[in-house]
C-alpha positions as CSV (number, residue, x, y, z in Angstrom):
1,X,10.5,39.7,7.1
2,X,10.8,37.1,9.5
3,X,13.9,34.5,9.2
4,X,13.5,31.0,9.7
5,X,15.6,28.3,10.8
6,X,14.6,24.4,11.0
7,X,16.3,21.3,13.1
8,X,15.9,17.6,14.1
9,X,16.1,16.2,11.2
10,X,18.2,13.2,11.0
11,X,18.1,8.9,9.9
12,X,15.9,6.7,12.0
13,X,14.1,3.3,11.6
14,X,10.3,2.8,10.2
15,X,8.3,3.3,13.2
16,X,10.7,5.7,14.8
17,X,9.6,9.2,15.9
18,X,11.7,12.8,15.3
19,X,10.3,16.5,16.5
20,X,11.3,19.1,13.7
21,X,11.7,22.6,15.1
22,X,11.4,25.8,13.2
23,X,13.2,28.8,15.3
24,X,11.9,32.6,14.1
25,X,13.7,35.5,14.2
26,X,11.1,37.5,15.7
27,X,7.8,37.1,18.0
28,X,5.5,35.0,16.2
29,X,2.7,35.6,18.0
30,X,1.2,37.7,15.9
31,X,1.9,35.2,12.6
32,X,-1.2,34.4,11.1
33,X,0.3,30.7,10.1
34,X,2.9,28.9,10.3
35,X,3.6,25.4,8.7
36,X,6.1,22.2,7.7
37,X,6.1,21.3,4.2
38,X,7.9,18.7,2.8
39,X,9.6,17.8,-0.9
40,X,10.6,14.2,-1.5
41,X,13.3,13.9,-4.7
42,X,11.5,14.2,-8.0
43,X,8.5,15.2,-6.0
44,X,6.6,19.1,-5.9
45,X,7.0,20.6,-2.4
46,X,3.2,20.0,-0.1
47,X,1.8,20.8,2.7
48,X,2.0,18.6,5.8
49,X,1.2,20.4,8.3
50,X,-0.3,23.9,9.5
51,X,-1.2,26.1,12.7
52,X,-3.1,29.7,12.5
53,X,-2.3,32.1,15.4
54,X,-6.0,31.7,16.5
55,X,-4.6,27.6,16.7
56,X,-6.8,26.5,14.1
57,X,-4.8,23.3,12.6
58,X,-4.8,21.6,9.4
59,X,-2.9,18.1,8.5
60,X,-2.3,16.3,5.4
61,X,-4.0,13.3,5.4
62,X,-1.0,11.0,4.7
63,X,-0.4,12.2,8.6
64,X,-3.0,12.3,10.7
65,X,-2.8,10.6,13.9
66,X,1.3,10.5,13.3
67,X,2.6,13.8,13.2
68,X,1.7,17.0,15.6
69,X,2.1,20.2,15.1
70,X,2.6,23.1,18.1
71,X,3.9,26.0,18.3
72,X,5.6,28.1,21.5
73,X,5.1,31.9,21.5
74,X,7.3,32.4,24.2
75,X,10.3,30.7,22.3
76,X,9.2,31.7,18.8
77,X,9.0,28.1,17.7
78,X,6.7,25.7,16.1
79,X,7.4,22.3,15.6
80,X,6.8,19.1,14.5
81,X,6.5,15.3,16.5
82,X,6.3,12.9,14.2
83,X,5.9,9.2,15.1
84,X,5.5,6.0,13.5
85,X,7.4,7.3,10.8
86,X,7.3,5.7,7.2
87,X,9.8,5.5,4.5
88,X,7.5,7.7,2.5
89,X,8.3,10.3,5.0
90,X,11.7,10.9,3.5
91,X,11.9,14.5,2.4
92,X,13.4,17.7,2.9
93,X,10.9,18.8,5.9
94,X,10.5,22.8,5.3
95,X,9.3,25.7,7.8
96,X,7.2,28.2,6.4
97,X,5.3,31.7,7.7
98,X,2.3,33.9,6.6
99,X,2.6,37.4,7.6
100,X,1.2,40.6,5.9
101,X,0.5,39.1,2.9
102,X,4.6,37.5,2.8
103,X,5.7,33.7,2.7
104,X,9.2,33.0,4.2
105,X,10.7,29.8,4.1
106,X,13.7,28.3,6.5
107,X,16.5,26.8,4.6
108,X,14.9,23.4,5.2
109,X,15.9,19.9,7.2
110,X,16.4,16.3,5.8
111,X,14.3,13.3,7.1
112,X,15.5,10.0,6.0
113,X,13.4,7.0,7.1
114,X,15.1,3.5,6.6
115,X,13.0,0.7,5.9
């Protein structure tokens, strides 16, 4: 099982930029994805964001051209620049990993974008 930890969330200003990071226990290299989701109050939890180990990427459309997603083998991190952020962004920004079949989650990060 592969623990997960997230940081950089925090307040800023429409149009302001945060990077998210998601620490793993262990090597992720040989993760086959790993991905941010988010879950805004009253809202189900959806996909923002995902990389495959072969670096295949998929975004939500609500974030193309804003946010980016990377990840770094040799720190066992993926993370997450987002810019221009919106109000709409304001969520609980979640880390997530595919591996053998398993999901693990981190404990998750709050984004809070004032208007």
């Amino acid at each position: 099982q592969v623990h997960l930890a997230e940081s950089g969330g925090g307040l800023v200003q429409a149009g302001g930029s945060l990077r998210l990071s998601c620490a793993a226990s262990r090597s992720i290299f040989s993760i086959y994805a790993m991905g941010w989701y988010r879950q805004a109050p009253g809202k189900q939890r959806e996909s923002v964001a995902v990389i495959t180990s072969g670096g295949l990427i998929n975004y939500a459309d609500s974030v193309k051209g804003r946010f980016t997603i990377s990840r770094d083998n040799a720190k066992n991190t993926v993370y997450l620049q987002m810019n221009s952020l919106k109000p709409e962004d304001t969520a609980v920004y979640y880390c997530n990993s595919i591996m053998g079949g398993k999901i693990s989650w981190g404990q998750g990060t709050q984004v809070t974008v004032s208007s």
